[in-house]
N, C-alpha and C positions, 0 to 999 in steps of 0.2 A: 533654575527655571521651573514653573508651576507645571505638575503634572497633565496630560492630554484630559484626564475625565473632568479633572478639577477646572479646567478651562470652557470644557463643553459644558459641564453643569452651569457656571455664570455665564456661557453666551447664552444660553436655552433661558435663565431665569432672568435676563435682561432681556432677551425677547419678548417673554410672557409679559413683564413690565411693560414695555413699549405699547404693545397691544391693548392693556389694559387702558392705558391715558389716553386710549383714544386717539392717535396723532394719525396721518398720513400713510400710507402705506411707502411712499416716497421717504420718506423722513424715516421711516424705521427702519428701511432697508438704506439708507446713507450712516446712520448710527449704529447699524451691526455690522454693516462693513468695515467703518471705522476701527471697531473693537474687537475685529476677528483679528488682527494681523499675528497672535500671540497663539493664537488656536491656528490659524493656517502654518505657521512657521513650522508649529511643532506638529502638525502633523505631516509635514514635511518630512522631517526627520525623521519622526517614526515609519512613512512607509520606507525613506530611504532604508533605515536597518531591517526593515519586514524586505527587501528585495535582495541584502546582502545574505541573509539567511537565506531565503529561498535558494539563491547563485550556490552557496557553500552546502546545502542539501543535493540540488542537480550533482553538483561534483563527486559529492560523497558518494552519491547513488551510481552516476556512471564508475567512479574506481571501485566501487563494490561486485559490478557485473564484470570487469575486468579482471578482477582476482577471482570469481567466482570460475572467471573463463577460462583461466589460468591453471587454477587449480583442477577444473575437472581435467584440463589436458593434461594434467601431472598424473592424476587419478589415471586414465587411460594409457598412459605409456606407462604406469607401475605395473598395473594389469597386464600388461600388453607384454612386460618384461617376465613375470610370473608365470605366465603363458609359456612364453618360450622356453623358459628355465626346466619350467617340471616336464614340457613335452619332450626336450631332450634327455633330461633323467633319463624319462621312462622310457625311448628309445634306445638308450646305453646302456640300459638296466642297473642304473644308479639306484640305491634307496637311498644315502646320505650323505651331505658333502658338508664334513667340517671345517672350521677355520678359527681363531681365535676369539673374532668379532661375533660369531653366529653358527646358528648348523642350520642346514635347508634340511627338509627330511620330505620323502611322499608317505603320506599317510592315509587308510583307508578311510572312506567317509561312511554316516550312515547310513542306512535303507531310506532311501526315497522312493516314492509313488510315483511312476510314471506313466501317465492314462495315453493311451494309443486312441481309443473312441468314445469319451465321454458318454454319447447315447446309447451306448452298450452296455454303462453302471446302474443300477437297479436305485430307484428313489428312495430307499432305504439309507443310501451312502450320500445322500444330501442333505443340505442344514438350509430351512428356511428364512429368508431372510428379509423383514418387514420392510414394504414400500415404502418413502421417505420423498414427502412432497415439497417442493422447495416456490414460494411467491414468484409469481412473473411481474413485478411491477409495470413493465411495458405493455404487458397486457392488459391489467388492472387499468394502467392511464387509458389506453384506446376503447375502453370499453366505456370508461365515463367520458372521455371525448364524445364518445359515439350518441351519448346519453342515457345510456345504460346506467343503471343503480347499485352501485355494488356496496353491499352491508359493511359496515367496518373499514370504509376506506375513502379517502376524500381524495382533491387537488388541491394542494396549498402551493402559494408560490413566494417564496424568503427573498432576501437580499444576501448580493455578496460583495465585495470588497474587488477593485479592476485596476488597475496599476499597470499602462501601458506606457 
């Protein structure tokens, strides 16, 4: 079967055709109806396969936040099991417990900062950190709604594709 652009390109240049000879506006829309049945079939088709993709995306996408779900709750009950492990060590006064498969061990960690009142550290112990301005498009639109002029920015409005 002839591909979808291949088939648009000759409705479009038989249209142009038709227009040209001068005939009826009646007559050229009976003659391109005609001759679409080959461009409508197959866009048929194509959106049918543009909706089977979308379906197998949705899917993929909800089992990706399912294992995503899955796994942070594995994350938190490994945590969670970790937790308990080392807080009984260290009430047993365990440092290590071997076994063939693994040694658990408590081990000292490094010097960490830990700030009790931030507004009691001297600005010398701060890093400046450049403001970073991000476009309101929604505000941009309401202000040329509004009819406001703004430099550098328009209202265009596209076409999209609707398959309901």
């Amino acid at each position: 079967m002839t591909a979808l652009f291949i088939l648009a390109a000759e409705h479009r240049a038989l249209a142009d055709k038709l227009h040209d000879i001068d005939l009826d506006d009646q007559t050229i829309l009976d003659t391109l109806e005609g001759e679409s049945t080959d461009l409508v079939e197959k866009g048929k088709n194509v959106a049918a396969v543009f909706r089977n993709l979308e379906s197998d995306a949705k899917q993929i996408k909800e089992a990706e936040q399912q294992l995503a779900e899955r796994r942070k709750a594995i994350e938190k009950r490994a945590e969670s099991l970790k937790t308990y492990l080392k807080t009984n060590m260290e009430v047993a006064g365990i440092q290590k417990i071997e076994c063939p498969w693994f040694c658990v061990s408590i081990a000292q960690n490094p010097e960490a900062v830990t700030v009790d009142d931030e507004s009691l550290i001297p600005r010398d112990y701060f890093k400046e950190v450049p403001v970073m301005y991000v476009l309101d498009k929604g505000m941009v639109k309401a202000a040329i709604k509004d009819g406001y002029n703004v430099p550098g920015a328009r209202l265009t409005r596209g076409t999209s594709l609707r398959i309901k």
